[in-house]
mmCIF file as Biopython writes it, N, C-alpha, C and O atoms, coordinates in Angstrom:
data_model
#
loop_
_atom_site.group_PDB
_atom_site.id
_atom_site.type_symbol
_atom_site.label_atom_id
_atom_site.label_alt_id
_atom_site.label_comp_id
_atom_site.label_asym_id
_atom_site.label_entity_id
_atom_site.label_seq_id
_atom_site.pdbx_PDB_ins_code
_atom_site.Cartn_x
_atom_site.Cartn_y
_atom_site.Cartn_z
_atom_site.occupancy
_atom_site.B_iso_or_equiv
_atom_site.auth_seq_id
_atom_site.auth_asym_id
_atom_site.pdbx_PDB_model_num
ATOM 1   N N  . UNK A ? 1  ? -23.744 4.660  48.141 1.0 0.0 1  A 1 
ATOM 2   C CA . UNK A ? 1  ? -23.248 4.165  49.414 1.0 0.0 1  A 1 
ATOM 3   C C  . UNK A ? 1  ? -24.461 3.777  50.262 1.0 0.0 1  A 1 
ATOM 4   O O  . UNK A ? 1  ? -25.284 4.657  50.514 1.0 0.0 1  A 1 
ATOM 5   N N  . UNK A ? 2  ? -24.682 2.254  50.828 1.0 0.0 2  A 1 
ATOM 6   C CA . UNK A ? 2  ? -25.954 2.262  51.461 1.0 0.0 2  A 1 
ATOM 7   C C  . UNK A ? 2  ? -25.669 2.870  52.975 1.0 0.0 2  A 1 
ATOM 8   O O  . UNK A ? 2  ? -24.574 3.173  53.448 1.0 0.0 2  A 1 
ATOM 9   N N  . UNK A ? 3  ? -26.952 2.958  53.587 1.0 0.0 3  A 1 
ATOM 10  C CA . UNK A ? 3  ? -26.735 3.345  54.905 1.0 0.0 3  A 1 
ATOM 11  C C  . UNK A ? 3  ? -26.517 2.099  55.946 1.0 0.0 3  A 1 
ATOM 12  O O  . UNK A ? 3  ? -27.087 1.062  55.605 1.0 0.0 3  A 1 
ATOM 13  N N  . UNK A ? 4  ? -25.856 2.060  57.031 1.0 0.0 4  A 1 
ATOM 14  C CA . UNK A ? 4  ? -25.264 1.613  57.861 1.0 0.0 4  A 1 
ATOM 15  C C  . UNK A ? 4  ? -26.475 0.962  59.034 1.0 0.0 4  A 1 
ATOM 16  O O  . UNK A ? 4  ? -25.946 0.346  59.959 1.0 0.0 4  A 1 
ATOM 17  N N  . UNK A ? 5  ? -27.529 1.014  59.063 1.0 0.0 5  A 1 
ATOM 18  C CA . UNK A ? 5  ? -28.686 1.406  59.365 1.0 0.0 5  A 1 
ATOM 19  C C  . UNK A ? 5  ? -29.548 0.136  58.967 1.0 0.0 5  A 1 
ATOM 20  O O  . UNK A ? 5  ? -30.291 -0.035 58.001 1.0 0.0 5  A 1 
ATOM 21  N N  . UNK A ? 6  ? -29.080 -1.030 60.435 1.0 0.0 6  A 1 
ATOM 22  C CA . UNK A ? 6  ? -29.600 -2.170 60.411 1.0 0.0 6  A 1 
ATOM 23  C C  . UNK A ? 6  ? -31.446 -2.172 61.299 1.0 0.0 6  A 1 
ATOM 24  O O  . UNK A ? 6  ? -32.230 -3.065 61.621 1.0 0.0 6  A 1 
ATOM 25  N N  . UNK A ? 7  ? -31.448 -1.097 61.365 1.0 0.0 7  A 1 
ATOM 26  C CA . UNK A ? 7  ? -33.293 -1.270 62.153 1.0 0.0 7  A 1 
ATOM 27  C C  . UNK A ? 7  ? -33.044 -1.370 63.850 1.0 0.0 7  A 1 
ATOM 28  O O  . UNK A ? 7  ? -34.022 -1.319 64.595 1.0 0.0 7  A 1 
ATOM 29  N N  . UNK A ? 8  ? -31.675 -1.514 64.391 1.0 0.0 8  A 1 
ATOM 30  C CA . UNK A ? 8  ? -31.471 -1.508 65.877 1.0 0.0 8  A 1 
ATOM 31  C C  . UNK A ? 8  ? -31.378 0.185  66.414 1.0 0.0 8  A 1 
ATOM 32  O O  . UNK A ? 8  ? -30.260 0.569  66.757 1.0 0.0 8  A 1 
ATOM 33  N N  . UNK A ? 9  ? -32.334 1.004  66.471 1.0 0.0 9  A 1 
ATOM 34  C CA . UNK A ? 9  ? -31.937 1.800  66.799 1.0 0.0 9  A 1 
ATOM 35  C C  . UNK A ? 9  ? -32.120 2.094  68.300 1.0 0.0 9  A 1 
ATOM 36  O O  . UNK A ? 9  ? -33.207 2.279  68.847 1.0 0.0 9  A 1 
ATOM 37  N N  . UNK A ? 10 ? -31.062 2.110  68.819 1.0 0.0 10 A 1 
ATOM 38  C CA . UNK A ? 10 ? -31.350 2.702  70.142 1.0 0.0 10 A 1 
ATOM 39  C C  . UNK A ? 10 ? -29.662 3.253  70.299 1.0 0.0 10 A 1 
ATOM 40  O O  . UNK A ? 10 ? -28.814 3.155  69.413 1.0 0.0 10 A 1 
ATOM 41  N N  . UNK A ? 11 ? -29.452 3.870  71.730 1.0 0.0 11 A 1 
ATOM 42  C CA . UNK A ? 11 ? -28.274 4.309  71.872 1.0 0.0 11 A 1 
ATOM 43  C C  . UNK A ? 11 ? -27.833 3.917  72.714 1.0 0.0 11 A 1 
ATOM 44  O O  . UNK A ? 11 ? -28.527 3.638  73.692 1.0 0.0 11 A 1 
ATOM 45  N N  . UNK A ? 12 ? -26.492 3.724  72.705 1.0 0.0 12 A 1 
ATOM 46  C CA . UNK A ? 12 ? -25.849 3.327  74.476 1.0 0.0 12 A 1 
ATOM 47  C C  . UNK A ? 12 ? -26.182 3.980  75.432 1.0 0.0 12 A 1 
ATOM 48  O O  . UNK A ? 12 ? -26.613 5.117  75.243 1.0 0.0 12 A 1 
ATOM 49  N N  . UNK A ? 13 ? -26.098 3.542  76.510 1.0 0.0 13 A 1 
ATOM 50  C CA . UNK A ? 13 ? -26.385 4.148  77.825 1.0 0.0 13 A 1 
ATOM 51  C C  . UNK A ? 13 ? -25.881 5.446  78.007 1.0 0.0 13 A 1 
ATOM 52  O O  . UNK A ? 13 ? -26.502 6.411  78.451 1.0 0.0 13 A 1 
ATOM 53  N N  . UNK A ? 14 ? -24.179 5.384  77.463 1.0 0.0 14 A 1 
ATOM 54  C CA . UNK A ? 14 ? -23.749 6.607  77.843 1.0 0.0 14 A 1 
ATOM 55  C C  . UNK A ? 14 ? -24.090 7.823  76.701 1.0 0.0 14 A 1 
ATOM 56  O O  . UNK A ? 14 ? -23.985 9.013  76.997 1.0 0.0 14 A 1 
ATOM 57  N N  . UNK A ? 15 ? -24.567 7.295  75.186 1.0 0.0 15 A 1 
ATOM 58  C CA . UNK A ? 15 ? -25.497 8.058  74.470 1.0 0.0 15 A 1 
ATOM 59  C C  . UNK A ? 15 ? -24.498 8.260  73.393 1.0 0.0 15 A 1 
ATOM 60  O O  . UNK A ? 15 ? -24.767 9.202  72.648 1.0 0.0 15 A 1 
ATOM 61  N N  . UNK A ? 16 ? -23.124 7.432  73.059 1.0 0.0 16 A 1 
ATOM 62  C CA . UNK A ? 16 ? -22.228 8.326  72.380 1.0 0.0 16 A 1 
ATOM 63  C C  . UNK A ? 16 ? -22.191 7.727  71.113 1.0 0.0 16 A 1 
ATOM 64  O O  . UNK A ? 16 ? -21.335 8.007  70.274 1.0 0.0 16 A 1 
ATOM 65  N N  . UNK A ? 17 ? -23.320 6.703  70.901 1.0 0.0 17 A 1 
ATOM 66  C CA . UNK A ? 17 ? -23.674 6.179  69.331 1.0 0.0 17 A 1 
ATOM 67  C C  . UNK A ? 17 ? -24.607 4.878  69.450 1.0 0.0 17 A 1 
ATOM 68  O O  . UNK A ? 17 ? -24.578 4.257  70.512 1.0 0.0 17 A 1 
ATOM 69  N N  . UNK A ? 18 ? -25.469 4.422  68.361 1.0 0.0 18 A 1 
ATOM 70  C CA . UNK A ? 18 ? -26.664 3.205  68.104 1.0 0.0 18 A 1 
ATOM 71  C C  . UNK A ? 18 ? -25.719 2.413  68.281 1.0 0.0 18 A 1 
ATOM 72  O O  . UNK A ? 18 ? -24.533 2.263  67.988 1.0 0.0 18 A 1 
ATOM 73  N N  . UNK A ? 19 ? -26.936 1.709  69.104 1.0 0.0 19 A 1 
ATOM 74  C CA . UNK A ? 19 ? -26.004 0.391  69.402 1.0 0.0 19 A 1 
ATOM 75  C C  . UNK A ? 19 ? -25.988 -0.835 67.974 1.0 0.0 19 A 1 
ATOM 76  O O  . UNK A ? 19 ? -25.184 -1.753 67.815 1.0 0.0 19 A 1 
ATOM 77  N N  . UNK A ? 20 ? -26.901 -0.535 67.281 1.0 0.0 20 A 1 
ATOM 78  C CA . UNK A ? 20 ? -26.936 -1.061 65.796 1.0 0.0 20 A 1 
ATOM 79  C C  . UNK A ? 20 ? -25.904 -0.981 64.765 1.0 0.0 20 A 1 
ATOM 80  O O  . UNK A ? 20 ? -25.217 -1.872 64.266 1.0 0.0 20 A 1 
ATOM 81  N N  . UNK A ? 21 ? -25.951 0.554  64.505 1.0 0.0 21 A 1 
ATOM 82  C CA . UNK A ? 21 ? -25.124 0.670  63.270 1.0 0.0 21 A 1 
ATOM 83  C C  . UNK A ? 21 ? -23.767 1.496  63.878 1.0 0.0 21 A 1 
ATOM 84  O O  . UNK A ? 21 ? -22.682 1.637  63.314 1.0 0.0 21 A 1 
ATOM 85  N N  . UNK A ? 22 ? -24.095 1.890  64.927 1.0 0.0 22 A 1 
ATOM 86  C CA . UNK A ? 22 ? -22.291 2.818  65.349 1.0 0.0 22 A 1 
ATOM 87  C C  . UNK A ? 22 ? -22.099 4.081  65.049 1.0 0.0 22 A 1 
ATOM 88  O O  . UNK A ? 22 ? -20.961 4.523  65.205 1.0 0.0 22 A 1 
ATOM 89  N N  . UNK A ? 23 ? -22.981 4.817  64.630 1.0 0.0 23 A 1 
ATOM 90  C CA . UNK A ? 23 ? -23.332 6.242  64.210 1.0 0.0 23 A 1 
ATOM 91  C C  . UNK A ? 23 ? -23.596 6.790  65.616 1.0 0.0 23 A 1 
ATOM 92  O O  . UNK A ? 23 ? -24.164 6.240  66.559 1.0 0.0 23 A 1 
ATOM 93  N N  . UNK A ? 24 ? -22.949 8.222  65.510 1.0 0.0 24 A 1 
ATOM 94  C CA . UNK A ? 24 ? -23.464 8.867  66.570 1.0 0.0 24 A 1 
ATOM 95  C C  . UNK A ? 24 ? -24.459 9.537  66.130 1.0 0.0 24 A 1 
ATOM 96  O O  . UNK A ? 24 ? -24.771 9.417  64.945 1.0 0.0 24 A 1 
ATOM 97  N N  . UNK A ? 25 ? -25.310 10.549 67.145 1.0 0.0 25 A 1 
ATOM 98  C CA . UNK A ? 25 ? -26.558 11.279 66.860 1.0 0.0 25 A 1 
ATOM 99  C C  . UNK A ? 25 ? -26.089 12.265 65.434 1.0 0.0 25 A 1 
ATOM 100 O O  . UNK A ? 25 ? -26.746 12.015 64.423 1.0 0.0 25 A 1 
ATOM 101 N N  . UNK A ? 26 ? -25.117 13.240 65.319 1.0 0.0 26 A 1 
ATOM 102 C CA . UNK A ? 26 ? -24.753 13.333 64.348 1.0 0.0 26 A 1 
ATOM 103 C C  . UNK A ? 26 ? -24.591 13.232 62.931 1.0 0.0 26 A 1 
ATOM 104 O O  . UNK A ? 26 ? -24.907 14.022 62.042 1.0 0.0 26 A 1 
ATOM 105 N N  . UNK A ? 27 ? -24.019 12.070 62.886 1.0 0.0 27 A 1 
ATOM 106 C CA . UNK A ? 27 ? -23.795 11.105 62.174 1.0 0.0 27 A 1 
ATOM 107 C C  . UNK A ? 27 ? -25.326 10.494 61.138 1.0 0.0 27 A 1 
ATOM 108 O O  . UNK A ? 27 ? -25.624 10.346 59.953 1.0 0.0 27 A 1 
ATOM 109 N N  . UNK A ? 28 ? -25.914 10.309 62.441 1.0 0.0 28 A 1 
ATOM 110 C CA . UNK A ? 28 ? -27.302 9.614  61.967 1.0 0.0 28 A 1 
ATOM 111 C C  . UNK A ? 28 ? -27.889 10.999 60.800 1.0 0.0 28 A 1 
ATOM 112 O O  . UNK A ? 28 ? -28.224 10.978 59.615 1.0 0.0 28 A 1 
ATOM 113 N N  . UNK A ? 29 ? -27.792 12.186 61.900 1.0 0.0 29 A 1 
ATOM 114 C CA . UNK A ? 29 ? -29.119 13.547 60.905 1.0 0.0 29 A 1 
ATOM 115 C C  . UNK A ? 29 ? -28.116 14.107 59.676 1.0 0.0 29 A 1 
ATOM 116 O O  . UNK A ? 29 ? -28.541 14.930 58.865 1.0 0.0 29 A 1 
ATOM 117 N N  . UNK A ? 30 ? -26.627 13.536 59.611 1.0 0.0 30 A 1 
ATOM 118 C CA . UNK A ? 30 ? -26.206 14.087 58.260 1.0 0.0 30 A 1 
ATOM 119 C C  . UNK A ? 30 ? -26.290 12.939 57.200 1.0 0.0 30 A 1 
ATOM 120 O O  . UNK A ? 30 ? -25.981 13.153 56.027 1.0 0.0 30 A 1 
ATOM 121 N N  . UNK A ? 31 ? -26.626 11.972 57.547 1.0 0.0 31 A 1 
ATOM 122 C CA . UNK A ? 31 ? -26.266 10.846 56.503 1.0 0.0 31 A 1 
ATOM 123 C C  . UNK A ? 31 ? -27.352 11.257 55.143 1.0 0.0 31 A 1 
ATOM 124 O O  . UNK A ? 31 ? -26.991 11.205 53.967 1.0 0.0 31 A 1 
ATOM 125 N N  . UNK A ? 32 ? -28.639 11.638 55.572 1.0 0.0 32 A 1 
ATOM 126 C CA . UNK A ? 32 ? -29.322 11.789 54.167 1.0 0.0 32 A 1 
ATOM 127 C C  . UNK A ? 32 ? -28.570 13.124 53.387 1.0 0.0 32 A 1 
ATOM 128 O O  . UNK A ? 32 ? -28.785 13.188 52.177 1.0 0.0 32 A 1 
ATOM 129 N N  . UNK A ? 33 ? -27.842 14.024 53.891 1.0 0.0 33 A 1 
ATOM 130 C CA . UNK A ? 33 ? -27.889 15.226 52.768 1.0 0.0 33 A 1 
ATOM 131 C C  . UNK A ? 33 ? -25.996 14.714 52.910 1.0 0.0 33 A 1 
ATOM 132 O O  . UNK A ? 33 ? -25.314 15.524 52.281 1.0 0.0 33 A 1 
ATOM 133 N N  . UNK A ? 34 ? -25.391 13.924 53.384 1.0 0.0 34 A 1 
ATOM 134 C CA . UNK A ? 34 ? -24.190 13.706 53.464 1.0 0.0 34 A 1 
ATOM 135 C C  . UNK A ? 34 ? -23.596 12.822 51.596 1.0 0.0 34 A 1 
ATOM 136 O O  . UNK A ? 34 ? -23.980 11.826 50.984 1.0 0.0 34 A 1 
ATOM 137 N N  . UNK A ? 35 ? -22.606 13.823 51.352 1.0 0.0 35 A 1 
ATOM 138 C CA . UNK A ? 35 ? -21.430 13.828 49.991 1.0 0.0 35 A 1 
ATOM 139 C C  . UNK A ? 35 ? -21.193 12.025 50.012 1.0 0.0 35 A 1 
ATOM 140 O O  . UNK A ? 35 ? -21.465 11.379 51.023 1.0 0.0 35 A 1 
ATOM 141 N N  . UNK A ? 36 ? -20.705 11.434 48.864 1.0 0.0 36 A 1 
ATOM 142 C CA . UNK A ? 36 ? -20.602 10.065 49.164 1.0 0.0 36 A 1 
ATOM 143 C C  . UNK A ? 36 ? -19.099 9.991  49.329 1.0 0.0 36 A 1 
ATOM 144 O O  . UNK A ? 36 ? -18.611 8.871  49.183 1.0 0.0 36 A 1 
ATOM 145 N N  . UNK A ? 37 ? -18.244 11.041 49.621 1.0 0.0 37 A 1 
ATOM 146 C CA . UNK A ? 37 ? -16.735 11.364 50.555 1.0 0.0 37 A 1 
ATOM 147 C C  . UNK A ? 37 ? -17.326 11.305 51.792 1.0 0.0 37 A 1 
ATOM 148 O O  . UNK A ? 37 ? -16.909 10.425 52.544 1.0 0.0 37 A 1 
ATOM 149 N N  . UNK A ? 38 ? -18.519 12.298 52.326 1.0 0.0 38 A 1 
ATOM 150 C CA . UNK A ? 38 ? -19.041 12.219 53.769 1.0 0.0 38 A 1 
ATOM 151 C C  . UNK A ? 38 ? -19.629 11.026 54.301 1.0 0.0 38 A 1 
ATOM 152 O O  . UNK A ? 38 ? -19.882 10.953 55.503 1.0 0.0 38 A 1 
ATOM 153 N N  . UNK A ? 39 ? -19.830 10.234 53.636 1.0 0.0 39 A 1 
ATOM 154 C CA . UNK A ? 39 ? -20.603 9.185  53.886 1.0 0.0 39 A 1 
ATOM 155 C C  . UNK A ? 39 ? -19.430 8.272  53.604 1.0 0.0 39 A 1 
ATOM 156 O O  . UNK A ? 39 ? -20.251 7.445  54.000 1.0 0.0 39 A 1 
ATOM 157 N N  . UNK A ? 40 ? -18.346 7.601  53.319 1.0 0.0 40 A 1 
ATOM 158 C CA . UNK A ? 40 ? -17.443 7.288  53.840 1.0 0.0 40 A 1 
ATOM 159 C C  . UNK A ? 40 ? -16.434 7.443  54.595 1.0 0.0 40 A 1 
ATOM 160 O O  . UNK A ? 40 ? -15.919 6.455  55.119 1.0 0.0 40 A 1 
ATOM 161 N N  . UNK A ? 41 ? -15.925 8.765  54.817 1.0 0.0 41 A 1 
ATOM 162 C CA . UNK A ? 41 ? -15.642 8.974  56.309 1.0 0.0 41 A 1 
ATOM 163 C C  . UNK A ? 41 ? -16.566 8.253  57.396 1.0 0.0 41 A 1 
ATOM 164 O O  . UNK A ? 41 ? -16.100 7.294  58.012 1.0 0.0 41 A 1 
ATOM 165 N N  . UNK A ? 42 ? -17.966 8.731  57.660 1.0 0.0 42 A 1 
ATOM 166 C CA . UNK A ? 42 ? -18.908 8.104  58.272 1.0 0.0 42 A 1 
ATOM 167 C C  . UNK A ? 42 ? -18.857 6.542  58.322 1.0 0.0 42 A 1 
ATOM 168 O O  . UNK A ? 42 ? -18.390 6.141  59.388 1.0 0.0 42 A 1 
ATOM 169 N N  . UNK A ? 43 ? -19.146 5.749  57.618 1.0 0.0 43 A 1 
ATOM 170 C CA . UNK A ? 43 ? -18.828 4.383  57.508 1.0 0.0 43 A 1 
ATOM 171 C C  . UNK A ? 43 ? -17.371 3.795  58.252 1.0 0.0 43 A 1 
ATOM 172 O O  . UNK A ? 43 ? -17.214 2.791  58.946 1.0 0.0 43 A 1 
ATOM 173 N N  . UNK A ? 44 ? -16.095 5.142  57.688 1.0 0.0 44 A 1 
ATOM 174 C CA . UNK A ? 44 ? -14.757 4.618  58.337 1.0 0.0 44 A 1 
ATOM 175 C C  . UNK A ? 44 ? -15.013 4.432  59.741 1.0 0.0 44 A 1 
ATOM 176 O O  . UNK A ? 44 ? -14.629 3.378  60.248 1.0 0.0 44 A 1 
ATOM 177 N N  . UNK A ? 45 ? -15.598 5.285  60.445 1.0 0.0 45 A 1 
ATOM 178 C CA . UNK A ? 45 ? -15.431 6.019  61.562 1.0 0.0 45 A 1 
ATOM 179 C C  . UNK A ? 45 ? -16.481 4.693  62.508 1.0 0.0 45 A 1 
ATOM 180 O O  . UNK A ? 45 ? -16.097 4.358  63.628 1.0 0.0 45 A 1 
ATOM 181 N N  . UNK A ? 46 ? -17.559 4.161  62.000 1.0 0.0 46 A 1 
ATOM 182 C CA . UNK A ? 46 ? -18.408 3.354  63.165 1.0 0.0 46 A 1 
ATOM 183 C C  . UNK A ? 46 ? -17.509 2.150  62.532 1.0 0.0 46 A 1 
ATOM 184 O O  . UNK A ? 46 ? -17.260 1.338  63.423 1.0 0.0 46 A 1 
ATOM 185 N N  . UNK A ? 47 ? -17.089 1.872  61.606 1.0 0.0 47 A 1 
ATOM 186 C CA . UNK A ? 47 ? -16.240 0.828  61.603 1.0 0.0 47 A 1 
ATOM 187 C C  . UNK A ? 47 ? -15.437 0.147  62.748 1.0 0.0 47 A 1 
ATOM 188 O O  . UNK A ? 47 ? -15.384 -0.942 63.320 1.0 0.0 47 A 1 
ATOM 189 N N  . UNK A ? 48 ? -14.631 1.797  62.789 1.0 0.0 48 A 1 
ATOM 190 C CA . UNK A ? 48 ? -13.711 1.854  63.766 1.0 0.0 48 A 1 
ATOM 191 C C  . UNK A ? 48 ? -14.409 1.558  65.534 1.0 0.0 48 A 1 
ATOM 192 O O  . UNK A ? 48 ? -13.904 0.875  66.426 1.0 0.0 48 A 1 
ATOM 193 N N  . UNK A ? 49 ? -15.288 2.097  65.551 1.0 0.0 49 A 1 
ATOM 194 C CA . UNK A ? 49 ? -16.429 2.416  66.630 1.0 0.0 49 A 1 
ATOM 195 C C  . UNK A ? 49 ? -16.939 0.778  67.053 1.0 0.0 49 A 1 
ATOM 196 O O  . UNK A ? 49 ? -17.399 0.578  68.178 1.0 0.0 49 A 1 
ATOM 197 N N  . UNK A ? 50 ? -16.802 -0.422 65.985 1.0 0.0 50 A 1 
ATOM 198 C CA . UNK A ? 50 ? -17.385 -1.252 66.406 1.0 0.0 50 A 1 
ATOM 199 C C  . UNK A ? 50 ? -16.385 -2.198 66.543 1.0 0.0 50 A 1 
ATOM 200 O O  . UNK A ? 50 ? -16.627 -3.226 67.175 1.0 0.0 50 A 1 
ATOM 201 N N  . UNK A ? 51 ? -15.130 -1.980 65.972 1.0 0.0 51 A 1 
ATOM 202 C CA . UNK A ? 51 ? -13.727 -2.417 66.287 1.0 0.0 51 A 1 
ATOM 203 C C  . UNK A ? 51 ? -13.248 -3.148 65.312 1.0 0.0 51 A 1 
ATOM 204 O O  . UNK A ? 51 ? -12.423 -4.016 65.598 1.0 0.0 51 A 1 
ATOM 205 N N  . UNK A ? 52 ? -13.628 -2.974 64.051 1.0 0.0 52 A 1 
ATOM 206 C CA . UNK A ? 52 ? -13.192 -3.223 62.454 1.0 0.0 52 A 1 
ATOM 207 C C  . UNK A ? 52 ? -12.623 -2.586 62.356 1.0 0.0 52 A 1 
ATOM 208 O O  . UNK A ? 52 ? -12.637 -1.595 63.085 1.0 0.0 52 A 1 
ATOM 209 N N  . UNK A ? 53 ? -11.479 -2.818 61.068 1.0 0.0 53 A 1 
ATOM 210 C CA . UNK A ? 53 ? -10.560 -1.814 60.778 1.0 0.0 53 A 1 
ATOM 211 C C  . UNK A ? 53 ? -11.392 -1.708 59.528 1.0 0.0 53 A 1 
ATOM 212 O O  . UNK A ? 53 ? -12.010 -2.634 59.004 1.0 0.0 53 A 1 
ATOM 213 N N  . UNK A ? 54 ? -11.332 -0.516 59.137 1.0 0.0 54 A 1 
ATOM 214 C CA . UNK A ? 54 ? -11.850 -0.045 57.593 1.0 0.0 54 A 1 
ATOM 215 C C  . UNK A ? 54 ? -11.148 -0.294 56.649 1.0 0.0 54 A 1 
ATOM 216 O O  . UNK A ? 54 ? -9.933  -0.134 56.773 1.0 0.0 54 A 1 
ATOM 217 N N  . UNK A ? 55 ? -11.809 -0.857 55.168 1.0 0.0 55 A 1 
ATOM 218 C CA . UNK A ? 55 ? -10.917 -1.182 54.330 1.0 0.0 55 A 1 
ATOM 219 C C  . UNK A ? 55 ? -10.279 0.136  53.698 1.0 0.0 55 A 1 
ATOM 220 O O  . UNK A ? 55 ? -10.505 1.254  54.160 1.0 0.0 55 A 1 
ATOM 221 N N  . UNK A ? 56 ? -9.458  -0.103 52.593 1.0 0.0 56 A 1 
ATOM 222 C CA . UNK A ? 56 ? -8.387  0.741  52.777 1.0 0.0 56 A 1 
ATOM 223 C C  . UNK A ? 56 ? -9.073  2.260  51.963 1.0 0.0 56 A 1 
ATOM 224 O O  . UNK A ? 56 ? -8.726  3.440  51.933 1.0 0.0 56 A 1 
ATOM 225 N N  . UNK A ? 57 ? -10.087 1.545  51.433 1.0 0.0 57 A 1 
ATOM 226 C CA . UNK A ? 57 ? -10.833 2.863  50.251 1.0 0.0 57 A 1 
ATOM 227 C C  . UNK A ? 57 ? -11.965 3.921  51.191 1.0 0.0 57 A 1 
ATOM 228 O O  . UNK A ? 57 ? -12.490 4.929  50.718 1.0 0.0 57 A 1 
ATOM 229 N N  . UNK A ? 58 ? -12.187 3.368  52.717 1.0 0.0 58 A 1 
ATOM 230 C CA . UNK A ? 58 ? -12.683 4.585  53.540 1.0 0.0 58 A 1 
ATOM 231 C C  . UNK A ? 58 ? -11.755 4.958  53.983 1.0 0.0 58 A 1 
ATOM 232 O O  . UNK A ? 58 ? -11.578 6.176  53.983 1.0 0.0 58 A 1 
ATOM 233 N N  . UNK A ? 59 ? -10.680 4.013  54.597 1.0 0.0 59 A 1 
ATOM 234 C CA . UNK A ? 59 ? -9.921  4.633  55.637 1.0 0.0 59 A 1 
ATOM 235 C C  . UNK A ? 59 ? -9.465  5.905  55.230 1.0 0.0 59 A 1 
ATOM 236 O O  . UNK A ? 59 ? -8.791  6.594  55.995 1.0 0.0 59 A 1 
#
């Protein structure tokens, strides 16, 4: 599963995820030791975060 993790890292103002990839802080420090089940949840979830619907194999 690649990472989500286009090189924009910074965070929104209000801090509640990169304005790049859609990960929250979270998100970001589990992705290296994260299951490739955890790491699609993750993917579903900034999907959702950036206002894609996830295809049907994260959702």
């Amino acid at each position: 599963m690649p990472s989500p993790c286009v090189s924009v890292c910074r965070m929104t103002p209000d801090r509640s995820h990169c304005e790049g990839c859609f990960r929250t802080l979270d998100e970001i420090r589990a992705w290296s030791k994260a299951s490739g089940a955890e790491r699609r949840v993750i993917w579903a979830a900034l999907l959702r975060r950036a206002g894609v619907t996830p295809p049907e194999e994260l959702a």
